[in-house]
C-alpha positions in Angstrom: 81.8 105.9 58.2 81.0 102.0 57.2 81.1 99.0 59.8 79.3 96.2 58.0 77.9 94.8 60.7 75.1 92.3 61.5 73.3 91.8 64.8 75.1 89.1 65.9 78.6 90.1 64.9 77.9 93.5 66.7 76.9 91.9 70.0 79.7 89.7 69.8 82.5 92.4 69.0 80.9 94.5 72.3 81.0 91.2 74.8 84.8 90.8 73.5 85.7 94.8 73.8 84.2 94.4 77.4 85.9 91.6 78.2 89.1 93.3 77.1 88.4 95.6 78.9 87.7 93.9 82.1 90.9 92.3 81.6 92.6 95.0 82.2 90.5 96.2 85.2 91.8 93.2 87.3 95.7 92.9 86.1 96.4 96.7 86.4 97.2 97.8 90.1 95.6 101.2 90.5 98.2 103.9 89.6 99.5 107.2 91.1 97.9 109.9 91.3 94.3 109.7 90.4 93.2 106.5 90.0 94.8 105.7 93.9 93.5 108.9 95.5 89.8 108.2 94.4 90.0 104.4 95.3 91.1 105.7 98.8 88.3 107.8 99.0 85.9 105.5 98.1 87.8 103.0 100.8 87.8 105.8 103.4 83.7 106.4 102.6 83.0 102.5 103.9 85.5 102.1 106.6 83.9 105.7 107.8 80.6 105.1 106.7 80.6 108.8 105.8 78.1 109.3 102.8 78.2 113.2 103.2 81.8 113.8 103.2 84.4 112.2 100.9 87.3 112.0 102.9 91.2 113.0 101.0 92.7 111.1 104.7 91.3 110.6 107.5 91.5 114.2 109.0 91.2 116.0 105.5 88.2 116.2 103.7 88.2 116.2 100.1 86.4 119.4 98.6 87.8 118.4 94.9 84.4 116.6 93.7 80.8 115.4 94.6 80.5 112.2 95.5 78.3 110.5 93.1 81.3 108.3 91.8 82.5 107.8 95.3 78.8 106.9 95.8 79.3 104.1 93.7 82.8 102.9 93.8 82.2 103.2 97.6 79.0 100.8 97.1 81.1 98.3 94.6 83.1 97.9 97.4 80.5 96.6 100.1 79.5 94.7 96.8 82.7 92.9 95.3 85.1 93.8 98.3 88.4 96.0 98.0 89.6 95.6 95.1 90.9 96.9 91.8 88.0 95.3 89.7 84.9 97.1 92.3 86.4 100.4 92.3 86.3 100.4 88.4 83.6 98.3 87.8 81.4 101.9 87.9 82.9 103.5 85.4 82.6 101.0 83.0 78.9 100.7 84.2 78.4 104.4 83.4 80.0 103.9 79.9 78.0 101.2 78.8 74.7 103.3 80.5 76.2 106.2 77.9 76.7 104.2 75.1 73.1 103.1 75.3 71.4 106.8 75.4 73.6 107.4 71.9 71.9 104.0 70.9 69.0 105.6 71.4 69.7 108.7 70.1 70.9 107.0 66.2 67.6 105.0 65.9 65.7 107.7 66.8 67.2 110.1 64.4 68.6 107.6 61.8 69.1 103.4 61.3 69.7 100.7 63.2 73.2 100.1 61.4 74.1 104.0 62.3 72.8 103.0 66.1 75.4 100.0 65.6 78.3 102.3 64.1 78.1 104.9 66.6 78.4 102.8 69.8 81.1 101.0 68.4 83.1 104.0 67.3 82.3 105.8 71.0 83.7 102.5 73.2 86.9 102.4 70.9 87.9 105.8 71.0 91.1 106.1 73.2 89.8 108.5 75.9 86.5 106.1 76.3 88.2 103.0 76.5 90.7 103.9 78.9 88.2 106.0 81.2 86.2 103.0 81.4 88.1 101.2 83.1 89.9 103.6 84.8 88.6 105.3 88.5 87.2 108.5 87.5 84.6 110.9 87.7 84.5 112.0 84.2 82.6 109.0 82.7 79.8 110.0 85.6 79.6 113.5 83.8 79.3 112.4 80.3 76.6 109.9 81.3 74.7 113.3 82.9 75.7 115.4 80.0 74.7 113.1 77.2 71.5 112.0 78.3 70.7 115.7 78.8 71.4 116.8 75.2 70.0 113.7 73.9 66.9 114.3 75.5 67.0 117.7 74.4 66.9 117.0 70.7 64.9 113.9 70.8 62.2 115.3 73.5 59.4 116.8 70.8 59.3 113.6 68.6 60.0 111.0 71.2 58.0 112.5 74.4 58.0 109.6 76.5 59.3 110.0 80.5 62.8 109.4 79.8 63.4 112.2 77.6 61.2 114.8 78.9 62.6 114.5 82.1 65.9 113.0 81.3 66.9 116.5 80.5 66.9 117.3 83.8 67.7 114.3 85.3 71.0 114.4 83.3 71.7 117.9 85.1 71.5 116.2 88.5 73.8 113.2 87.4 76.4 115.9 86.0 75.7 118.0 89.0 76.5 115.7 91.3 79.0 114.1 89.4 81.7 117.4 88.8 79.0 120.2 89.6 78.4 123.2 87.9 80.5 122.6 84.3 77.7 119.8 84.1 75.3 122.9 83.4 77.7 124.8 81.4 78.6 122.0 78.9 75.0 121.5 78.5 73.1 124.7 77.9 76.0 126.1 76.0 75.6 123.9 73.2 72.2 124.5 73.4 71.9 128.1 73.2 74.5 128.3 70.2 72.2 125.8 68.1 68.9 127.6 69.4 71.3 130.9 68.3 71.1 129.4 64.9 67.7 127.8 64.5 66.4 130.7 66.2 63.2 130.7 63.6 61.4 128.3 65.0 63.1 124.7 65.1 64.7 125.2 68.2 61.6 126.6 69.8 60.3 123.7 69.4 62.3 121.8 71.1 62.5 124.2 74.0 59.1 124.1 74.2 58.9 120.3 74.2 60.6 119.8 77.8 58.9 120.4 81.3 60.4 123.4 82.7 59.4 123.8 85.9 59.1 120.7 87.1 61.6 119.2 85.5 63.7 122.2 87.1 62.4 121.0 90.6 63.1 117.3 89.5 67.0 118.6 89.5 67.3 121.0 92.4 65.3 117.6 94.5 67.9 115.5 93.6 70.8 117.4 92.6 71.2 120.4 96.2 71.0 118.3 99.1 74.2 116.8 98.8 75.3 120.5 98.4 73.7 122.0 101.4 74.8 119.2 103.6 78.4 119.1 102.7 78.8 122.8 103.2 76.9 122.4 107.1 78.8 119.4 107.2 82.6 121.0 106.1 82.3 124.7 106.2 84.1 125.9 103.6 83.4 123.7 101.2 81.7 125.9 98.4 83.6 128.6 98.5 86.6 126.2 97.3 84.6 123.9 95.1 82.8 126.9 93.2 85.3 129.4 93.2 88.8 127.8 93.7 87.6 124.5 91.1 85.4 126.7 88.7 87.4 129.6 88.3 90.5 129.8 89.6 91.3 126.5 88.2 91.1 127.1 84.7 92.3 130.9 84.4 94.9 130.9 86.8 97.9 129.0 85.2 99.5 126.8 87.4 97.2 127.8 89.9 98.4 127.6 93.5 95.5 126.7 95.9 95.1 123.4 94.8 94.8 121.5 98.4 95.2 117.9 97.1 97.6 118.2 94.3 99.5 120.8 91.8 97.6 122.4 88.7 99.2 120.9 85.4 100.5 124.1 83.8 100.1 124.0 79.8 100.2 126.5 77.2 96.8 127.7 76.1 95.3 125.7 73.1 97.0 122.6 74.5 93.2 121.1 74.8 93.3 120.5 70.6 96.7 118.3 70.9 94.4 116.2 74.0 91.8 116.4 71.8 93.9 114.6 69.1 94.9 111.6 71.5 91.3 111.5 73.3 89.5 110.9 69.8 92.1 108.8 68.4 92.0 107.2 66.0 88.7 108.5 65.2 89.5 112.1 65.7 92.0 111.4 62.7 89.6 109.8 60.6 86.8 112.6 61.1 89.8 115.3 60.2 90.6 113.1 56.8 86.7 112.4 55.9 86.4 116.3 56.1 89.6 117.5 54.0 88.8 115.1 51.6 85.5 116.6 51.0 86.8 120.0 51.5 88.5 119.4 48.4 85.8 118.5 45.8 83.8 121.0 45.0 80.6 118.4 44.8 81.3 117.3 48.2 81.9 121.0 50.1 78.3 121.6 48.8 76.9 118.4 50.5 79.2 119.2 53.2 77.8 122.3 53.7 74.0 121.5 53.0 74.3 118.9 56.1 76.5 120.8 58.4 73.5 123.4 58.2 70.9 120.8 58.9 69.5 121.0 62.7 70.7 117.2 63.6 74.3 117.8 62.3 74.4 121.7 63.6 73.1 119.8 66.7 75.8 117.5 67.0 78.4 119.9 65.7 77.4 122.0 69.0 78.1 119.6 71.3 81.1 118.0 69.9 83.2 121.6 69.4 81.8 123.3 72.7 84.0 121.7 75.1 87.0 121.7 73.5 86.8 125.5 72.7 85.6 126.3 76.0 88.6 124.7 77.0 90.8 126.5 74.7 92.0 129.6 77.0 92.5 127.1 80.0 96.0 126.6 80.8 95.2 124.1 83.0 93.7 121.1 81.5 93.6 117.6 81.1 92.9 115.2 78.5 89.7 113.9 80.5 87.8 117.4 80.2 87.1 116.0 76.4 85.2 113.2 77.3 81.7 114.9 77.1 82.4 116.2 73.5 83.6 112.2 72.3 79.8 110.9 71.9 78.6 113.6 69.3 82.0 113.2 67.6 81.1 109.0 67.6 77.4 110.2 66.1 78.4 112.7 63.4 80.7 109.6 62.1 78.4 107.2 62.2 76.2 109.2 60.2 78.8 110.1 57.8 78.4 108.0 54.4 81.6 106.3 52.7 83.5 108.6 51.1 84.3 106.1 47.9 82.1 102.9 46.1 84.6 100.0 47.4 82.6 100.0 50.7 84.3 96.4 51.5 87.2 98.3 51.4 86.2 101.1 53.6 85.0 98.6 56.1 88.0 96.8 56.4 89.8 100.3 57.3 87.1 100.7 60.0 88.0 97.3 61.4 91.3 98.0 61.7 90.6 101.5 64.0 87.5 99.3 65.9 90.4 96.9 67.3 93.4 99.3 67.4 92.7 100.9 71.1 91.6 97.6 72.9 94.9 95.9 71.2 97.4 98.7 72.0 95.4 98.1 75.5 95.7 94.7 75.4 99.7 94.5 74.9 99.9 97.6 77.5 98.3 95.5 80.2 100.8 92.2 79.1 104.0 95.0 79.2 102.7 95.8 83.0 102.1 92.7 84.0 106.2 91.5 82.9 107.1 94.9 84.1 105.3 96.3 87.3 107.4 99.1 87.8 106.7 100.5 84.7 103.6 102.6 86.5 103.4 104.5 89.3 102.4 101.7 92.1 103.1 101.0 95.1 101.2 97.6 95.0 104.0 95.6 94.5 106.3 97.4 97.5 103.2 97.6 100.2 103.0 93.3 99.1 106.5 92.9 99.6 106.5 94.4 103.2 103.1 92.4 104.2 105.0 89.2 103.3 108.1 90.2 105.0 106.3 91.0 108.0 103.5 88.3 108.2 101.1 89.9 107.1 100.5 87.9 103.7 101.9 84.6 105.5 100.1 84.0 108.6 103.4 84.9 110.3 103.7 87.6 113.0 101.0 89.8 112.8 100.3 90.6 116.0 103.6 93.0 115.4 104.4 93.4 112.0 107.3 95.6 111.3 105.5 99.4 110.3 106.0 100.9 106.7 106.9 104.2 106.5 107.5 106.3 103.9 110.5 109.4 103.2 107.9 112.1 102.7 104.2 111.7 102.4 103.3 108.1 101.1 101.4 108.4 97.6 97.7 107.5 97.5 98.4 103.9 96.3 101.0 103.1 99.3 97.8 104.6 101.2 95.0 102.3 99.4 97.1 99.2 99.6 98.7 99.8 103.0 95.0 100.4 103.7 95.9 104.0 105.8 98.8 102.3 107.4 101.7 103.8 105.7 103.4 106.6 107.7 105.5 109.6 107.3 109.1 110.4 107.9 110.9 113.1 107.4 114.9 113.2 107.0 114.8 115.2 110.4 113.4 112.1 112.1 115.9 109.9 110.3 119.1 112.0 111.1 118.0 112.6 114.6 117.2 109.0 115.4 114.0 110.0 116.0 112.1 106.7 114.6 107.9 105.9 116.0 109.2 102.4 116.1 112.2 100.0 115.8 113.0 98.4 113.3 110.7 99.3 110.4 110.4 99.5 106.6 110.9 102.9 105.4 110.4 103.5 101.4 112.8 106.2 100.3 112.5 108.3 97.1 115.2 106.6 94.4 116.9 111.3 94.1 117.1 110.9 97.8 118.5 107.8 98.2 122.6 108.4 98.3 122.5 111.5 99.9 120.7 109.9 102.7 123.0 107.1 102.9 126.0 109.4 102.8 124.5 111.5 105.7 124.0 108.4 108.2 127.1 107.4 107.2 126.5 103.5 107.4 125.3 101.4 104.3 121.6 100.6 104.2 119.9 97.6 102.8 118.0 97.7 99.6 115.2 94.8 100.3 113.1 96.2 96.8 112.7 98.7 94.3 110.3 100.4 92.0 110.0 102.6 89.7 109.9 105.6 92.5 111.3 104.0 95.9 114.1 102.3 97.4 112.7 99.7 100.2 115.1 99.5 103.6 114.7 98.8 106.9 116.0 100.7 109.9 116.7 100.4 113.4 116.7 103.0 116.3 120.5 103.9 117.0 121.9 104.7 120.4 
């Protein structure tokens, strides 16, 4: 794959896909459920000043993940203040960290225009883009994973420090960043190229890295955490290990989830994710390879580089994860992300496929800018129409201004929002913890904490509950979810 690029023109095309990208970092609200619940987290980690514990609320701690993203979101905070841009500010850190080790990683093992090619096809791919912008921990792990395999490969002919132990230090990222898949996407690959090189190139390699105290290097920095959050919260591993590791991922629609509900798909469902996560790239890999697959000239040169160690290499890496994913019935698009950087590397390493190179070029221009422009007009449609996503930014604004809070009016008693039901993480990161819950018990029976107050009332529940008080109620705003009244005690 061609991008006819000079030096300047690439620095320039990154500064305006970051800027894009920014963009949207500051006009998007943070969105139900994800994005909200680990912006809350990270809020709850400074207002607690808990750096052991991430916190789900305030009485429920959040066994889902390490911290190392709350880590930093947490710190963006005390940085740039609570706000939409700090909490996502470190993901797109970790990309851009990420995109630089597969820098690395294409000089090292081929050209300075393949180095340019393959960071520009990783940022653009759809999964990338979004995540990194988006608050997650998944851009965390691929930082870990990638710099662990890159090392891997690159660690006998480039020995310096951050190689040799980059290996390991990628463990304890990835570690600390999901847990123990960090290992599994990483020595997997490994052992199925080693599997295949097993004469003597992959020995090599294997011998090139310092095992025992790189090993020490990632217990040191990578089990603490581990051993504290488990004194800390007992519990803890036995739901992180077995319920996130295991029971996750065979168990369809698996029921001990504490802070959500599993997302039940049939198996295989990873390839259609992998489809949207690679686009458009994904696409254009699948058309580069039928098309060689057809001549009989090219399926030899297919097959002569697919054999070689760096392709096989890369190969490794960019299938593992999504076939390891395969059997899972309960997956998400995100679980790709690890696999997208050897996917952007085997392309950029991929020659034209016809003479008219111009021409190929100005096909991979068109898929560079497709993402961040299908981005850019998503972030316009949201900011016309803000109750196209799952918010509550826009309700939990209109109650502070109603009550004072926004105006300098009465906020020594500003009237209470509650929600019918338990408020979603976004009511709770903009309400800053300050939404409560209702039930329609407490509404029916009069039973209200205060009088008169907000209460935000699912839109399915809406008439029924009107019809059972029997009295019309006031609808002061709406989103996409929620009807916004306000209620009185009654005699």
């Amino acid at each position: 794959m061609r991008i006819l690029l000079h030096r300047t023109g690439f620095i320039w095309i990154i500064v305006v896909l970051v800027a894009l990208r920014i963009l949207g970092m500051v006009l998007v609200p943070l969105t139900d459920t994800t994005e909200a619940r680990y912006a809350e987290i990270a809020r709850l980690m400074v207002t607690t000043n808990d750096w052991i514990t991430p916190w789900f609320k305030p009485d429920v701690p959040f066994w889902g993940k390490p911290p190392l993203a709350f880590w930093m979101e947490a710190l963006s905070f005390k940085a740039f203040g609570i706000n939409e841009f700090a909490v996502r500010l470190p993901s797109l850190l970790a990309t851009l960290a990420t995109s630089w080790v597969i820098w690395r990683f294409a000089l090292l093992t081929g050209t300075t225009r393949t180095a340019r090619n393959a960071v520009l096809i990783y940022i653009t791919t759809a999964l990338v883009y979004v995540a990194s912008g988006a608050v997650m921990t998944d851009p965390f792990l691929t930082l870990g994973v990638t710099w662990s395999l890159a090392a891997f490969y690159l660690a006998p002919t480039a020995p310096r420090w951050h190689w040799r132990y980059g290996f390991f230090l990628g463990l304890a990222i990835g570690l600390l960043a999901k847990g123990p898949l960090a290992l599994v996407l990483t020595f997997a690959p490994i052992v199925i190229w080693s599997f295949i090189h097993r004469s003597g190139t992959a020995q090599r390699h294997i011998k090139a890295l310092p095992w025992l105290k790189g090993s020490l290097l990632t217990l040191l920095v990578g089990l603490p955490w581990y051993i504290a959050a488990e004194l800390k919260t007992p519990g803890f591993l036995n739901y992180f290990i077995i319920g996130e590791h295991f029971m996750r991922f065979i168990q369809p629609g698996w029921g001990g989830d504490l802070y959500g509900s599993a997302h039940r798909h049939p198996k295989g469902t990873i390839w259609l994710q992998w489809l949207m996560a690679s686009f458009p790239w994904g696409l254009i890999a699948i058309g580069l390879l039928l098309g060689k697959m057809f001549a009989a000239q090219d399926r030899k040169t297919l097959k002569t580089t697919a054999a070689s160690p760096l392709h096989s290499y890369l190969l490794s890496w960019a299938l593992f994860t999504p076939l390891f994913f395969t059997p899972a019935g309960n997956v998400l698009w995100t679980y790709l992300l690890p696999a997208l950087p050897a996917l952007a590397l085997i392309l950029a390493m991929t020659p034209a496929t016809q003479d008219k190179s111009r021409l190929m070029a100005s096909g991979s221009y068109v898929a560079l800018f497709l993402v961040p422009l299908l981005s850019l007009g998503t972030y316009g449609y949201v900011m016309l129409q803000p109750d196209s996503v799952k918010t509550e930014k826009g309700l939990v604004a209109f109650v502070n201004r109603a009550s004072g809070n926004a105006s300098g009016g009465e906020e020594n008693n500003p009237t209470p929002l509650y929600y019918l039901g338990s408020p979603p993480p976004s009511a709770r990161f903009y309400a800053r913890e300050k939404a409560g819950k209702l039930s329609r018990e407490d509404i029916y029976q009069h039973k209200l904490p205060a009088s008169p107050l907000y209460l935000a009332v699912p839109k399915r529940y809406w008439q029924k509950m009107t019809d059972k008080l029997g009295h019309p109620l006031p609808r002061l705003f709406e989103n996409r979810r929620y009807v916004l009244t306000e209620i009185q005690q009654r005699p």
